[in-house]
C-alpha positions in Angstrom: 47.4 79.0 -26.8 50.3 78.1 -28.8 52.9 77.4 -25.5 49.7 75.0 -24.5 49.5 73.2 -27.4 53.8 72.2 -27.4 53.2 72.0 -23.9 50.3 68.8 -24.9 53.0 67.6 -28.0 55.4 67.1 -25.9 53.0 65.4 -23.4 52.1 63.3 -25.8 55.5 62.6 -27.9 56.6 61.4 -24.0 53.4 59.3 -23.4 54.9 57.6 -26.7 57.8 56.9 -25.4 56.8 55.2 -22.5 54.3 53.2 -23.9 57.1 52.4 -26.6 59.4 51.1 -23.6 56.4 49.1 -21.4 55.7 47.3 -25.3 59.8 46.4 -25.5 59.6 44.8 -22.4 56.8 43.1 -22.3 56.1 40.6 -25.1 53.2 37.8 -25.2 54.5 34.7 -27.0 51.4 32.4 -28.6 52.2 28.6 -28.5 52.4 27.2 -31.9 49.9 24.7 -31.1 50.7 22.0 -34.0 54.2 21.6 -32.4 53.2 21.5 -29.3 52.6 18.9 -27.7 51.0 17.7 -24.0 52.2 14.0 -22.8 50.1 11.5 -20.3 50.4 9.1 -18.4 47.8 6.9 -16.0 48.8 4.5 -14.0 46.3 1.4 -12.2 47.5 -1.9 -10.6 48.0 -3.9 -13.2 49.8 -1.4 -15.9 49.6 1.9 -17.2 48.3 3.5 -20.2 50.0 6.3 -22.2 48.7 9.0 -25.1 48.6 12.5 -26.0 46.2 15.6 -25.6 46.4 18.7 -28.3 46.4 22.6 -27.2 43.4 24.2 -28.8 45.6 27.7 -27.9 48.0 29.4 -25.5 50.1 32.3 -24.6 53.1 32.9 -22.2 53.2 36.2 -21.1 56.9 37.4 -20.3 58.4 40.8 -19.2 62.6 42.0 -19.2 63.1 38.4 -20.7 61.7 36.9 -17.8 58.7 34.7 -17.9 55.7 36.4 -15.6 52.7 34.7 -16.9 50.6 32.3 -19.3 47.1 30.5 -20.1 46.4 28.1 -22.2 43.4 25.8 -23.4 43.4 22.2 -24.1 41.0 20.2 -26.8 40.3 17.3 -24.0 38.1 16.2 -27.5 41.4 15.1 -29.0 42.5 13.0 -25.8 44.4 9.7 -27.6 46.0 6.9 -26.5 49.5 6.1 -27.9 50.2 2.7 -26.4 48.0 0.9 -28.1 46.9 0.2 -31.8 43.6 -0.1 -33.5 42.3 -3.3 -32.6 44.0 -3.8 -29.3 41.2 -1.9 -27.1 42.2 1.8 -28.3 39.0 2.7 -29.7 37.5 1.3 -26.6 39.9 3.3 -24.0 39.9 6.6 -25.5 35.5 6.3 -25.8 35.9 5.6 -22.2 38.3 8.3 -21.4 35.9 10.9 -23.3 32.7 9.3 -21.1 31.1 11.1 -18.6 32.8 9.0 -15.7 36.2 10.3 -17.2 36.2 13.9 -18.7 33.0 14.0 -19.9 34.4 16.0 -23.3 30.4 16.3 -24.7 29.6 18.5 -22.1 33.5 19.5 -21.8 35.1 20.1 -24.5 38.1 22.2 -22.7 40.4 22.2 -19.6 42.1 25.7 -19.2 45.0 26.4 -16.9 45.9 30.1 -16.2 49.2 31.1 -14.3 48.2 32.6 -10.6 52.0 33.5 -9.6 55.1 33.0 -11.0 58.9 32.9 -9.3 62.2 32.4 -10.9 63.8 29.6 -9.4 67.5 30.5 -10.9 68.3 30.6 -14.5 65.7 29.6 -17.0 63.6 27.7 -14.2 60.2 29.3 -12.7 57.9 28.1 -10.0 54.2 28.3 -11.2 51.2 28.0 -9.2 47.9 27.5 -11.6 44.4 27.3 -11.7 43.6 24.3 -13.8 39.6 23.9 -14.7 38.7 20.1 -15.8 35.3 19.6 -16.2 34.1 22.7 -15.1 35.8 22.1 -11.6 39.0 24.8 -10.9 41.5 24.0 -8.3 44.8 25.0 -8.1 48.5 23.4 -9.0 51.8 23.9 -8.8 54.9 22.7 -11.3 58.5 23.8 -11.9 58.7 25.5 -16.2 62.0 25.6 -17.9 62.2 28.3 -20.4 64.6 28.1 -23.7 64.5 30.5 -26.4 61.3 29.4 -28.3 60.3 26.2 -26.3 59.4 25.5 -22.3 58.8 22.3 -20.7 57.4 21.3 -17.3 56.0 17.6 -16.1 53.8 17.6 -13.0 50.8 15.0 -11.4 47.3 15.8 -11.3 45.0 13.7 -8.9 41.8 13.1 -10.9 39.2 12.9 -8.0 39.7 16.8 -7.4 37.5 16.8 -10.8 35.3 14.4 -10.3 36.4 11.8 -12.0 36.6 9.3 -9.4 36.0 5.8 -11.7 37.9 2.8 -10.0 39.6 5.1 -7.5 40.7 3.1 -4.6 40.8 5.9 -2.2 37.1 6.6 -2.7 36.2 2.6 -3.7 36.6 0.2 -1.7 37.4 -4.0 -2.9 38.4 -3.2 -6.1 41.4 -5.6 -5.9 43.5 -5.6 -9.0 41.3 -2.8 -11.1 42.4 0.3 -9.4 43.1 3.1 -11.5 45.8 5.4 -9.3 44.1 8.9 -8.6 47.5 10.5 -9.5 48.1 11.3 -13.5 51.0 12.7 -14.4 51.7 15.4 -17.8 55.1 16.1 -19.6 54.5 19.1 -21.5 56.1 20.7 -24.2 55.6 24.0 -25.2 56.9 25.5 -28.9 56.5 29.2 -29.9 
């Protein structure tokens, strides 16, 4: 009874130690989502329009030092625009932006994107491929992330109609002249933790 019960310590004391080694090399880093920041930028015929979205959270999961996963979820209830003032047709762009021909943020308050596969593409560069879910609608992208120490950063183009959000899309509308919206946005993100 007694050389059975060392014989389950040192079971367990080693069961400790490996679990001990899997936690040391795989860490979770949370976003800090106040200095964090996601960038856009829509484009139509006659201009383009330019603001900010916040993260509501978001993790990146890495193992050995070497990013190998992440998810994050975006407040598309704080969607802003930055390039123009109060008075100037803000107010009136970012109610349209949040309408139900855009993202619809009543009834969708989030977009989520979760990492599908990750590969290093030399140094501190990955290649990601994603799910991204906007307006209930999941498809799947694909962006270049640079990690540093405590930040990453990655810029890549959505096209809207995948979600539904086909308002003034000229490769859905036809004779729309000069108020095309481009189906193409593109997102510079920043990433602090």
């Amino acid at each position: 009874m007694i050389k059975k019960m060392k014989n389950l310590k040192t079971i367990a004391i080693a069961l400790v130690a490996v679990l001990s080694t899997v936690t040391a090399t795989a860490q979770d880093k949370k976003i800090n989502t106040s200095k964090s920041k996601i960038e856009w930028v829509g484009k139509k015929v006659t201009g383009e329009h330019s603001g900010t979205i916040n993260f509501k959270e978001g993790v990146l999961n890495f193992k050995s030092g070497k990013l190998t996963g992440g998810n994050f979820t975006v407040d598309m209830t704080s969607i802003e625009v930055t390039d123009l003032k109060a008075g100037e047709g803000k107010e009136k762009l970012e109610g349209h932006l949040k309408a139900a021909d855009f993202f619809g943020t009543d009834t969708h308050k989030e977009s989520k994107l979760v990492f599908k596969t990750v590969k290093s593409a030399g140094g501190n560069k990955y290649a990601v491929t994603a799910d991204l879910t906007i307006k209930g609608i999941t498809k799947p992208v694909s962006f270049d992330i640079t990690v540093a120490k405590n930040s990453a950063v990655t810029e890549f183009k959505i096209d809207r109609t995948k979600y539904g959000i086909e308002y003034n899309s000229g490769s859905i509308f036809d004779g729309l002249g000069d108020k095309v919206i481009y189906d193409d946005f593109e997102l510079t993100v920043n990433l602090q933790f």
